[in-house]
C-alpha positions as CSV (number, residue, x, y, z in Angstrom):
1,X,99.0,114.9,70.8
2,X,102.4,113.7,71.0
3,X,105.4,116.8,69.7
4,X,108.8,118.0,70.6
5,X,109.2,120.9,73.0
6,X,110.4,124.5,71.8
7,X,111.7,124.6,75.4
8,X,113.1,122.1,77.4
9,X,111.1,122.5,81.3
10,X,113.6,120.5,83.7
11,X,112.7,120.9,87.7
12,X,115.2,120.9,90.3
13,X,116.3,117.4,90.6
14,X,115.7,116.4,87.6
15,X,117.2,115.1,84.5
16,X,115.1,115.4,81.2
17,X,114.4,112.1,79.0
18,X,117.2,111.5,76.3
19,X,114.2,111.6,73.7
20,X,112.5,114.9,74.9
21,X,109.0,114.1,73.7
22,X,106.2,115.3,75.7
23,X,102.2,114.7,75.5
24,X,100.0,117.9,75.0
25,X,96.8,117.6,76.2
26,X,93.9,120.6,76.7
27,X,95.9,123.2,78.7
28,X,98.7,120.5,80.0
29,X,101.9,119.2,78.8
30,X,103.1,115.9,79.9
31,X,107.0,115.8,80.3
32,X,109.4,112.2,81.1
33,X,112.1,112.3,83.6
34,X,114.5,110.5,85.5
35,X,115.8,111.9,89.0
36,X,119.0,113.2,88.3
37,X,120.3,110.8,91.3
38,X,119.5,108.2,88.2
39,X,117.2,106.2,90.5
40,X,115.5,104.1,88.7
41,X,111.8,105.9,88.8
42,X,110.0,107.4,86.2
43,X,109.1,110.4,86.9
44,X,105.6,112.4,84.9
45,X,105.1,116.1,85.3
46,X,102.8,117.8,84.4
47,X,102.7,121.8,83.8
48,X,100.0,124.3,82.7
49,X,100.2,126.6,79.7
50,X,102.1,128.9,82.2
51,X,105.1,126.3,82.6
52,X,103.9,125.8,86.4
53,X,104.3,122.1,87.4
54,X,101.0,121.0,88.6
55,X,101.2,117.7,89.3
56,X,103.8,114.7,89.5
57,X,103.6,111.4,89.3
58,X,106.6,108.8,89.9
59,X,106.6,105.1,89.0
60,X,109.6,103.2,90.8
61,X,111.8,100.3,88.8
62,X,112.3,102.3,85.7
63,X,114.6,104.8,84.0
64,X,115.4,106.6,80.9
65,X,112.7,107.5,78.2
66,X,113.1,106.9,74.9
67,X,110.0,107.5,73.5
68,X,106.3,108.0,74.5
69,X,103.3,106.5,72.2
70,X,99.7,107.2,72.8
71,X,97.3,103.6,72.9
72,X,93.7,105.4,72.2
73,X,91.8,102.0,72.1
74,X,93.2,101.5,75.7
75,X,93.2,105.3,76.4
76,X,96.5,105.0,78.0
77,X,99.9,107.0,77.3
78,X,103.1,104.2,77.3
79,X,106.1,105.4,78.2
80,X,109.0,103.0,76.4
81,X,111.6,103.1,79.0
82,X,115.7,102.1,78.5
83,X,116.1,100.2,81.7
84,X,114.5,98.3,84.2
85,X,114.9,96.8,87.8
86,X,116.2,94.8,89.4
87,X,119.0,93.5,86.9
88,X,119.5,96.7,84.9
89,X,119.3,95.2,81.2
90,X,119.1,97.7,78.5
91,X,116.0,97.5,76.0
92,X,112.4,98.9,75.9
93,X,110.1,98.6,78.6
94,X,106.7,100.0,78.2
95,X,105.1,101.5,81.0
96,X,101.7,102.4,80.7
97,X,99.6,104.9,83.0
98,X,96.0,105.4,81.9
99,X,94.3,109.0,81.0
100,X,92.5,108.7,84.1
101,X,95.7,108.5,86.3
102,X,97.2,111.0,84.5
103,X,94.0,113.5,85.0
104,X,94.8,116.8,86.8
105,X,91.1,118.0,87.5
């Protein structure tokens, strides 16, 4: 399920997406963010219904979230990201990571 946050989470280092959506799924929610170096990686975490991170997961040449959609026939989540490697150009990139990379268990 795709929904805004009541409360933003943002670990030490970094910098929520400008769109804060996150993914809920089971016990988890599934936050966006880029390092607040502004490297260009995207950056997953995942916390528990305790607001514990529990896992991260970091995919380099991207930065800036602006939204995140869910593809059930290709059981991925895409995040649509605002710029890319190497040349920078602004726009919407999708980056996709699949359920079972994003599994914690």
């Amino acid at each position: 399920m795709i929904m805004r946050p009541a409360q933003i989470l943002e670990p030490a280092g970094l910098s929520i997406s400008q769109s804060p959506v996150i993914i809920k799924c089971g016990d988890y929610t599934y936050w966006s963010y880029t390092p607040s170096t502004n490297d260009l990686v995207l950056v997953v975490v995942a916390f528990d219904s305790n607001n514990q991170e529990v896992k991260r997961w970091e995919v380099p040449g991207y930065r800036y979230t602006l939204d995140i959609g869910i593809d059930n026939q290709n059981r991925t989540v895409v995040f649509y990201m605002w710029q890319k490697a190497p040349n920078y150009p602004n726009g919407s990139y999708p980056v996709s990571l699949t359920w079972d990379e994003l599994r914690i268990n």
